[in-house]
N, C-alpha and C positions, 0 to 999 in steps of 0.2 A: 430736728424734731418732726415724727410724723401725727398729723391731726387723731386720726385713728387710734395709736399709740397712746398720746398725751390725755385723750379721752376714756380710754380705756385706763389709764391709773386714775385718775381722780374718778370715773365711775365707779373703778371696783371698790376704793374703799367708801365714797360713797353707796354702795349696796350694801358696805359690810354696816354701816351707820345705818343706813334704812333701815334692815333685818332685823339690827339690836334695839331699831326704832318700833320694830313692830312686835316683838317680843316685848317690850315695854308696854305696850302700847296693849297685849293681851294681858299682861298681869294687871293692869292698871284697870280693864275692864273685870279681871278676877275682884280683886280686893274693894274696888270702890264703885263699879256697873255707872249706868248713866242715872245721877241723882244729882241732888242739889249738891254736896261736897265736890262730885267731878266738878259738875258746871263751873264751882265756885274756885276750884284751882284752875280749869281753862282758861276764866275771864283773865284770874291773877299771871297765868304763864302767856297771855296771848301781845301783851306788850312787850315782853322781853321776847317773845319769838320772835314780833314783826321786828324788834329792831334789830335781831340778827340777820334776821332776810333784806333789811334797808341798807343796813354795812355792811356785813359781812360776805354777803352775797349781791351786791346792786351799786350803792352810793360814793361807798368809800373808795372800792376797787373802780369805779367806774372813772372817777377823778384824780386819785393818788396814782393808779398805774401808768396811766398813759403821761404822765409829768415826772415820772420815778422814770421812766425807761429813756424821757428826752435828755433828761440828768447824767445818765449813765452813757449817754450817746455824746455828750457835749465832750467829753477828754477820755479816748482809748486809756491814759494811763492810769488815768484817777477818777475812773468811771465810777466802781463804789464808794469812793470816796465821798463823791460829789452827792451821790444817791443815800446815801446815809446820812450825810447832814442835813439832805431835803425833809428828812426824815422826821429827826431832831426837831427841826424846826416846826414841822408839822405838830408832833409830839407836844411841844410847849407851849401851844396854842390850843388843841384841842383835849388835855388832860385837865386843865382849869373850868373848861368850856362842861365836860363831861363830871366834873367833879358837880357842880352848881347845878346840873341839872337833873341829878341823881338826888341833891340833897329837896331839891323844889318837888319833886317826883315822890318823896317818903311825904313830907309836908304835905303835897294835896291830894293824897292817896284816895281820900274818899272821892272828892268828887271824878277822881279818876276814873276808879272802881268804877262811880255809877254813869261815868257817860260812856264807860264797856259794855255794859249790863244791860242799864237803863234802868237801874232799882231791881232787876230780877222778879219783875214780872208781881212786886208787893209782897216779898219776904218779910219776917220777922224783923224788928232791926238789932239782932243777936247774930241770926243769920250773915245779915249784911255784912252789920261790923266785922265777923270770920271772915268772910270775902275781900274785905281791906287790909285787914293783916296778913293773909295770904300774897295782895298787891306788893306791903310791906317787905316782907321777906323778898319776893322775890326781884325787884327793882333794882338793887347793887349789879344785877346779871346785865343791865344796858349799861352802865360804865364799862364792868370787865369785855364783855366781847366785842365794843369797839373798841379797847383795845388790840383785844386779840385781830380785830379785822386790819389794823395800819401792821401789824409784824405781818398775817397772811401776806398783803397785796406787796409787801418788799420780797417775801418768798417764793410769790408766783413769779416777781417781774424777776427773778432767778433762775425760774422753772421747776423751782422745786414745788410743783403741783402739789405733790399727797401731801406732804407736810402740812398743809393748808386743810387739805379735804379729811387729814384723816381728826382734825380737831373733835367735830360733833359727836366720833365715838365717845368722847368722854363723857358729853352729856348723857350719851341716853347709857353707855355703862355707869353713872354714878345713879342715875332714876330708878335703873335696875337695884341696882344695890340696894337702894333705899326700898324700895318695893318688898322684896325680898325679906330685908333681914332687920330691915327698920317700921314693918306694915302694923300699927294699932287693931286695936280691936275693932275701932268704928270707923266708919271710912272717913269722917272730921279730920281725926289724926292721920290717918293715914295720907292724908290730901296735905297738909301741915307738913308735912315730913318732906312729901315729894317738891312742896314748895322751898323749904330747905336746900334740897339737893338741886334743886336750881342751882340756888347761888352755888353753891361748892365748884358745881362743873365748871363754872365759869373762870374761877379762879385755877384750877387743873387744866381747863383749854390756855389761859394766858400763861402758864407758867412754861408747859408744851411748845410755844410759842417761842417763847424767851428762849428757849433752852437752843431748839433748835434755828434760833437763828445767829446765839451765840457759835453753834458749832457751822455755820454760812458764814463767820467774819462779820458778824453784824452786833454791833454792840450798843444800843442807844443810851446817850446821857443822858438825863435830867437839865435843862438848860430854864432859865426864865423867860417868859413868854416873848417872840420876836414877830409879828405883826409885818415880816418885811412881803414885798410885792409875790413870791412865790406860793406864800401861805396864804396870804389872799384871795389868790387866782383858787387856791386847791379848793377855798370854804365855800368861793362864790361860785365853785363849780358841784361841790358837794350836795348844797339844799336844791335845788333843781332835779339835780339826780337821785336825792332821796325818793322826789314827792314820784319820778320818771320810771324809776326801778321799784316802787315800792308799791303800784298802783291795784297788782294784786292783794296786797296785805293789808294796804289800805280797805281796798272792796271786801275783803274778811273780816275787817274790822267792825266796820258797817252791821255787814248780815250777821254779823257775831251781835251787836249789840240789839240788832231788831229780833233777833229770835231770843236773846236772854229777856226782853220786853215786853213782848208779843205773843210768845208762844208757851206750851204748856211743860212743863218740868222736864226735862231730859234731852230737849233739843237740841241744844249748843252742846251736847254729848253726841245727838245725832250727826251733826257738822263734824263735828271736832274729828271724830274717826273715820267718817268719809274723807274728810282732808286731809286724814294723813295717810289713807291709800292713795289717792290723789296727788298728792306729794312724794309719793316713792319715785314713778316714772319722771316727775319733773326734777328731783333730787340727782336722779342718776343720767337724765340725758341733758337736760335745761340748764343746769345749776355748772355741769362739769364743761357741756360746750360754751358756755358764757366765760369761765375760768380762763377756758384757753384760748378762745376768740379773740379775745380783749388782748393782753398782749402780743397776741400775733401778727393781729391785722395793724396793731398801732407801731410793732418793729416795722412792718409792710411799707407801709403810709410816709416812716419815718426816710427810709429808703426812697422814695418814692415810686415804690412799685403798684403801684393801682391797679393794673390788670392782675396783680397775685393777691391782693389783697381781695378782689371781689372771685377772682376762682376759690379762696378759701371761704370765702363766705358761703356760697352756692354749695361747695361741699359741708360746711357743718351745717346747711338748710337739709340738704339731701339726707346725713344722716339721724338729724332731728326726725325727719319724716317717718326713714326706717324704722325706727325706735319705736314711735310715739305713735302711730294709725294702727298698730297693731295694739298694742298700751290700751289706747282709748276702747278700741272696740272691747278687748275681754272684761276693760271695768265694766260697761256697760252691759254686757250677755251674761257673764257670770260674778256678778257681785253678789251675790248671796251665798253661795258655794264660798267662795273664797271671806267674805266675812264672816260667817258663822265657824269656820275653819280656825280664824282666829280671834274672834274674839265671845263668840258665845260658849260663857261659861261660868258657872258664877252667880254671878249675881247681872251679867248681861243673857237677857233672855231672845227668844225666838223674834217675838214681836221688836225689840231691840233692832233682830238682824233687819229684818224687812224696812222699819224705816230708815236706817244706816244707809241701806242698800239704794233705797231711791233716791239719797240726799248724794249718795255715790254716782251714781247716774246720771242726775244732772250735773255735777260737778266737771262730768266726765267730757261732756259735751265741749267746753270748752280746755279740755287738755292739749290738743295741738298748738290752740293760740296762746297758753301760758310759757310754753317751752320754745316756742318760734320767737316772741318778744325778746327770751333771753338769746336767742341768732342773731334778731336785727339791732336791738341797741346799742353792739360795740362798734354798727356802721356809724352810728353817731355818736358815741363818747368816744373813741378812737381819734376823731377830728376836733374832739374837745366843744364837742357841742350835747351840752348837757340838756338846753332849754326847750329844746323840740319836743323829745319824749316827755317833758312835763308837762305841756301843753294841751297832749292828747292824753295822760294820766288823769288830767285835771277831765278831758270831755271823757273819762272812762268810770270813773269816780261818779262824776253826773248823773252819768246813763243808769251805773249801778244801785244808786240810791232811788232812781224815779222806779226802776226796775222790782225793786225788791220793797217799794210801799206798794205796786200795782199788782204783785205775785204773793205777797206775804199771807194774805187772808185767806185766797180761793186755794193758793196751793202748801200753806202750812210750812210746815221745814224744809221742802222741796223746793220753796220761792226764792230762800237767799244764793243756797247754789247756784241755782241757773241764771239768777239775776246776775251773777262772777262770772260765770260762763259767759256769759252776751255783753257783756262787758267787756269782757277781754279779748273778745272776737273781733271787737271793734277798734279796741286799741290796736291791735296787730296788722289791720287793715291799714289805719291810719299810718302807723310806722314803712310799711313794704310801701305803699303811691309813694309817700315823700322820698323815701330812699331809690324808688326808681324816676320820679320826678326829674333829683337832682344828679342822676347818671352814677350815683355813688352802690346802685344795687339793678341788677338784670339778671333773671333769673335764664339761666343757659337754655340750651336744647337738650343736656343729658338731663338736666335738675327736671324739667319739665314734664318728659319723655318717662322717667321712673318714678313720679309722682304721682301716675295717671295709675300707671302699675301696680307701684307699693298700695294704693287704695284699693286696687280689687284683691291682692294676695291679701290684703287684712280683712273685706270682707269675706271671702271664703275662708279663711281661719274663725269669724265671726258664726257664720253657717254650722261651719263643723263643734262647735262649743257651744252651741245653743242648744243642737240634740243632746252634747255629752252632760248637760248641763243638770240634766233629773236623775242620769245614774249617777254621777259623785255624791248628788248634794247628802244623803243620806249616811256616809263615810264621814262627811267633814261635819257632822253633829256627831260621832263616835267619839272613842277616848282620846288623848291629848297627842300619842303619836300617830293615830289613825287618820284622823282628821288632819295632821299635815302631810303627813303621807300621800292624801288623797290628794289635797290642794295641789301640792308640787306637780301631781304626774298629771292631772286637771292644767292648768300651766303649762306644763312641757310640753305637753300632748299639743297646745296649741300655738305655741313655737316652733314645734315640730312640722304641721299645718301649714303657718306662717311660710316657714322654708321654704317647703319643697313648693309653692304656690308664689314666691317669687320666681325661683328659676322657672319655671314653666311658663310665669309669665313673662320672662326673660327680665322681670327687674334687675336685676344681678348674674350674672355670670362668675365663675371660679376664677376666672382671669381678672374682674372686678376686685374679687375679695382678696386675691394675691397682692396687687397694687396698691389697697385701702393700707394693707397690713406694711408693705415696704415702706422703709425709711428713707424721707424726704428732706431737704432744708427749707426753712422757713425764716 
C-alpha cells in the first residue's frame, strides 16, 4: 500500500461526500436561509454530528484499531478469527452501553437542547419546545453511527478504506432527498423533515456497513455482554480519546452554544456554513490521512520498524501541508466569491454572504492546526497512549472557552471562530514538542526544506486570487449554473497558480510526484 494511493481513495470519495455535502448544504440555505428553524435544526444536528466526528472519525478507531490489528497479528492462521471475536466482544459491551444512553439522551432532551443553545437567546417557549423535538428525532443517529464506527474501524484494519469513507454519502444523499422532495412550505417543516433524515441515514450508513463487511468474511453475533480484560483496555482507552480527538467539536460546541446565547438571530447559521466550508478541506485531507496513518504506523510499531514508522509520519505531515496552505489561504482571500456562489440564493441574502464569509476567515486561520492534529495523534494512539492528547484537549478546550467570553462581544459571530482557531493552534503545538520531546516524531530535512516552500507557492497563489477576486465575484451572484461555473475556474485558476509556483519554487519536482504515486509496502 502506497500512502499517496490509500489517501487519494478515501479522499476521493470523501470529496464526492463533501460536494453532495455542499449541494446540501445550498438547497438547505434555498428552502430554509439563516433563521430561527435553520438555527433550531443545527443545534438539534450538532450532537449527532459531533459524535460522529468523536467515533467515527477519532475515539473509537483510535482505540479499536490499533488492538483489532494486535489481534490479527497474534495467529498468521486465525488472524481474523481472533479479530472478529475482539469484535464480538466489544459489540456486547458497547451496544447495551449505547442502547441506555440514547434512551437518557431522548429523556433529557430539553435540558440538552438548552445547554446547546443556551435558551436561544429568549425564544418563545413554542419555539424552544420545536427545538427539542428536533433534539428528539434526531438523537437515535448517536446509537446508529457508533455502530456504524466499530464495522468501519474492522474495515479499515482490512484496508478496505472507501468502504468506510464512502458511508457519509448516504447522509448527505438522504438530506438531499429530503430537501428536495420532502421540503414544506415553511421552513418549520422543512427543518422537521431534514431532522427526520437524520436518523434514516443513519440506519442506511449501518446497514452499508453490515452488508459489506459480510461480504470481507466478517459476520458479528450478538453475544451477552463479557466485561473480560480486552474490552476493558478498549473502554479505558476509548473515553480519553473521545474527550483527545474530539477537542475540536467539542470547542464547536462551546462557540455553538455562546452564539445561539449571545448573539442575534442567524448566527449559528453564520458558523454552521463557514464550518462546513471549513470542513471540506479537513474532510478530504485530515480526516483521510488520519484513516490511514493509524493503521499503518501501528502495523509499523507492531514490527518494530520505528524509523518507517516516523518516515511515514513526516510524509503524511508533508502532504497535509501540501493540501492544506493552499486550502487555507483561498478561504480566506476568496470567501465571498466562493460563498455567494453557493449558497446565496433564496432566502440566504448578500448581507448573509459577508458575514458567512468573516466567520470563514477566521475559521480559516486555524485550518492547518485542525488537519495537522489528525497527522500527529496516531504517533500517540498507535503506542496505545490515549491520555496525552486528552490532556492538551482538555488545555484546548480551556483556552477556547476563555477565548470566546473575551471575543464574543467586540467581535460578534466572528469571536467563536477564531476563538477554534487559537485553540487549536495550541493544541497542535502541544502534541508536535511532546512527540519530539519523546523521539517518537523529527521532522526531516526534506519535510522542513518544502514547508518553507509550499508556504510561499500558496502565498503567491494567494496574491494572484486576491486580484481575480473582483472579477468573478459578480458571475457567482448570476444564475445557478453561472455562478458555479464561475467558482470552479475561480478555484482552478488557483490551483493552477498553486502548481506552477511550487515547481518554480522547487517544492516538488516531476521525479517527486512520480515516486509519491509508486507503489510501496508498508
Amino acid at each position: 500500500m502506497n500512502l499517496t494511493r490509500a489517501l487519494g481513495s478515501v479522499g476521493g470519495l470523501t470529496l464526492a461526500s463533501r460536494v453532495l455535502g455542499l449541494v446540501r448544504d445550498s438547497l438547505f440555505a434555498r428552502f430554509i436561509g439563516a433563521s430561527f428553524a435553520s438555527d433550531a435544526f443545527l443545534i438539534a444536528f450538532r450532537l449527532p454530528n459531533m459524535f460522529r466526528a468523536l467515533f467515527a472519525e477519532g475515539a473509537f478507531s483510535a482505540a479499536f484499531i490499533p488492538m483489532f490489528n494486535r489481534k490479527m497479528a497474534e495467529d498468521e492462521e486465525g488472524s481474523l478469527v481472533k479479530g472478529v471475536s475482539f469484535a464480538e466482544d466489544a459489540l456486547s459491551v458497547l451496544l447495551p452501553i449505547l442502547i441506555v444512553m440514547t434512551i437518557v439522551m431522548e429523556l433529557a432532551a430539553y435540558p440538552v437542547t438548552w445547554a446547546l443553545s443556551g435558551g436561544f437567546n429568549g425564544v418563545s417557549p413554542a419555539e424552544f419546545e420545536f427545538a427539542v423535538e428536533l433534539s428528539r428525532i434526531t438523537f437515535p443517529y448517536l446509537l446508529l453511527i457508533s455502530l456504524v464506527s466499530l464495522l468501519g474501524g474492522i474495515l479499515n484494519s482490512l484496508h478496505k478504506f472507501w468502504v468506510n469513507a464512502a458511508a457519509p454519502i448516504l447522509l448527505n444523499a438522504t438530506l438531499i432527498a429530503a430537501l428536495l422532495f420532502f421540503h414544506a412550505n415553511d421552513p418549520l417543516g422543512t427543518a422537521r423533515n431534514q431532522a427526520i433524515a437524520v436518523t434514516v441515514s443513519g440506519a442506511l450508513q449501518l446497514l452499508w456497513l453490515v452488508l459489506a463487511c459480510r461480504s470481507s468474511g466478517v459476520k458479528l453475533r450478538l453475544r451477552l455482554p463479557r466485561l473480560n480484560p480486552d474490552v476493558k483496555k478498549l473502554l479505558s482507552l476509548i473515553w480519553p480519546a473521545a474527550a483527545g480527538a474530539g477537542a475540536v467539536q467539542i470547542n464547536l460546541v462551546i462557540s455553538t452554544a455562546l452564539a445561539a446565547s449571545l448573539l442575534p438571530e442567524g448566527s449559528v447559521s453564520y458558523i454552521y456554513y463557514a464550518d462546513r466550508l471549513n470542513q471540506l478541506p479537513l474532510g478530504l485531507i485530515g480526516i483521510g490521512l488520519g484513516t490511514v496513518l493509524l493503521p499503518t504506523i501501528s502495523r509499523q510499531l507492531g514490527k518494530g520498524l520505528e524509523t518507517e514508522a516516523m518516515e511515514t509520519q513526516n510524509r503524511g505531515m508533508e502532504l497535509a501541508l501540501f493540501f492544506t496552505l493552499p486550502a487555507t489561504v483561498a478561504l480566506i482571500v476568496c470567501g465571498v466569491p466562493i460563498i455567494s456562489a453557493l449558497f446565496q440564493h433564496g432566502k440566504f441574502t448578500s448581507a448573509d454572504t459577508l458575514a458567512t464569509a468573516g466567520a470563514l476567515a477566521a475559521f480559516s486561520v486555524g485550518l492547518p492546526a485542525y488537519i495537522l492534529v489528525k497527522v500527529l495523534t496516531p504517533g500517540f494512539y498507535a503506542r496505545s497512549d490515549t491520555k496525552t492528547p486528552v490532556r492538551f484537549a482538555t488545555i484546548s478546550i480551556a483556552i477556547n472557552l476563555i477565548l470566546n467570553l473575551a471575543f464574543i462581544v467586540p467581535l460578534k459571530h466572528l469571536g467563536p471562530p477564531l476563538a477554534t482557531a487559537l485553540a487549536s493552534c495550541v493544541n497542535v503545538v502541544l502534541l508536535y514538542l511532546t512527540l519530539k520531546k519523546r523521539g517518537h516524531f523529527i521532522a526531516d530535512l526534506r519535510l522542513r526544506h518544502r514547508a518553507v516552500r509550499l508556504l510561499g507557492a500558496a502565498l503567491i497563489m494567494g496574491v494572484a486570487m486576491y486580484f481575480l477576486d473582483d472579477l468573478f465575484t459578480p458571475y457567482t451572484t448570476g444564475a445557478s449554473l453561472t455562478r458555479w461555473v464561475a467558482m470552479f475556474i475561480l478555484v482552478g485558476t488557483g490551483g493552477l497558480v498553486y502548481a506552477v509556483a511550487c515547481f518554480l519554487l522547487r517544492a516538488y519536482r516531476l521525479a517527486d510526484l512520480r515516486a509519491l504515486l509508486r507503489r510501496t509496502p508498508v
